[in-house]
N, C-alpha and C positions, 0 to 999 in steps of 0.2 A: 803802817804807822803814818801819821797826819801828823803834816811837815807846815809849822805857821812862823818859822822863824826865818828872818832876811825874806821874804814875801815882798816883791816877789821875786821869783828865779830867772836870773838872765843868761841861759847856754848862748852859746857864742860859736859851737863848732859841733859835727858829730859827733866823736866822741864826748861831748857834753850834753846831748841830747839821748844818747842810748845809756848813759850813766843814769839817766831819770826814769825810764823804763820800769813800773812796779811802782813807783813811788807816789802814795798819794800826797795833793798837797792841797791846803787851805786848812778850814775853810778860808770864805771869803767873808767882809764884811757884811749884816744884811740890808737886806734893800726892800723899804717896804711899799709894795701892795696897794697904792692910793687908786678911788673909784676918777679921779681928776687923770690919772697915766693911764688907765685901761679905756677910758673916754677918749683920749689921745690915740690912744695904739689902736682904737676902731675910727678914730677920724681918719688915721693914716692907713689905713689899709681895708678902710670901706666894709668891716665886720663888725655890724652893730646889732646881732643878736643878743635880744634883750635880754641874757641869761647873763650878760654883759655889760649892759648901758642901764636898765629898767632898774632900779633896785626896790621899787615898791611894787612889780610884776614878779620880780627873782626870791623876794621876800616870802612869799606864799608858795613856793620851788619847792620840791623836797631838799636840795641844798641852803635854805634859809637867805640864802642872798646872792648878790651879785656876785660873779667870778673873774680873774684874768683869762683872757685867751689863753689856751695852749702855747701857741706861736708867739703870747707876749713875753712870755716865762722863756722861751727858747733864744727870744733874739736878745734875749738879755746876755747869753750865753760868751759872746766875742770879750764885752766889756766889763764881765766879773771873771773871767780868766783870764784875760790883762792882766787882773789885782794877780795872777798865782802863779804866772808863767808869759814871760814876756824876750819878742823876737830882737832885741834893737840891738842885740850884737851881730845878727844877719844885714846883708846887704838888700833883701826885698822878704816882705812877707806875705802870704795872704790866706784867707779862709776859703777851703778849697770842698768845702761841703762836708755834709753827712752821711753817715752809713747805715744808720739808725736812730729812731729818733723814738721815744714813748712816752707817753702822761700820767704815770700810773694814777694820780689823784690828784683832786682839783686843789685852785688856787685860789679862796674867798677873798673879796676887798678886803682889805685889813687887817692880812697877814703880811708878815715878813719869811723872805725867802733867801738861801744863801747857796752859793756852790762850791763841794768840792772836785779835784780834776787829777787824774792821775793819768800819766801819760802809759800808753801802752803798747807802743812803736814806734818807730825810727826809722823808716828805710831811704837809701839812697835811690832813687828816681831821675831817669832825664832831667837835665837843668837842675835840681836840688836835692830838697831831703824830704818827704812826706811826713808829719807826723802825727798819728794819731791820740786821741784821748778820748778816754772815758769821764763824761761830765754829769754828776748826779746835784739836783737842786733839788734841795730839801726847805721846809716848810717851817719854823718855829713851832712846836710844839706836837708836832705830827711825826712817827715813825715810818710812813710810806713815803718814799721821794715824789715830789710833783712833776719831774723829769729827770730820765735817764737817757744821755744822748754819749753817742763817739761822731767825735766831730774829727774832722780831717783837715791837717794844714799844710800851707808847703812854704817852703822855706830857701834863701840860697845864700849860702855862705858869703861870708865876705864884704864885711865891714867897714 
């Protein structure tokens, strides 16, 4: 069941984080896809393959045009699970990596793309609480997600 109400979710304690366990939530609102952020997101990170930047080279592509990065679609990841699930009743949070990461399909300039996030573990860890989640960002009008990630966070109690 896809949970968009009180969006987003503030646990506060373990047992409010293993209550969530199964539960999908979002989506989130979307966020579209401009060739002016993916121009950006190759300034910053020095990826300017032209299947990216070029759009009258990407245009003659078998994909018809420009794309996001992979990893632009991915780093969006922190700040549209904010919008769905958010730590501010812990005392320190942070993003503690991934476990898997995939693209199943590309992401053209001038789509809109949004995520849902369902958390899929909880466990107690030295110093806090790991949590894991399953993050899938889908595409406006597309049936294949453009990424499916479980991202890993940690967490420590105490407000």
């Amino acid at each position: 069941m896809t949970d968009t109400t009180q969006l987003p979710v503030r646990p506060v304690s373990y047992d409010e984080l293993t209550a969530l366990i199964g539960r999908e939530l979002g989506p989130t609102e979307w966020h579209e896809v401009t060739q002016e952020r993916v121009n950006a997101f190759a300034d910053a990170t020095g990826d300017h393959q032209w299947i990216h930047v070029d759009p009258e080279r990407a245009a003659s592509s078998p994909l018809g045009g420009t794309i996001a990065h992979g990893l632009y679609s991915l780093s969006l990841g922190p700040a549209l699970s904010a919008t769905l699930l958010r730590f501010d009743g812990f005392a320190h949070s942070l993003n503690y990596g991934y476990n898997k990461v995939r693209f199943p399909a590309p992401v053209p300039v001038g789509s809109r793309i949004r995520m849902r996030a369902t958390v899929t573990a909880a466990e107690q860890v030295g110093g806090g609480i790991q949590v894991t989640m399953t993050q899938v960002v889908e595409r406006e009008g597309s049936d294949k997600p453009v990424v499916v990630s479980e991202s890993v966070a940690r967490v420590v109690e105490g407000g």
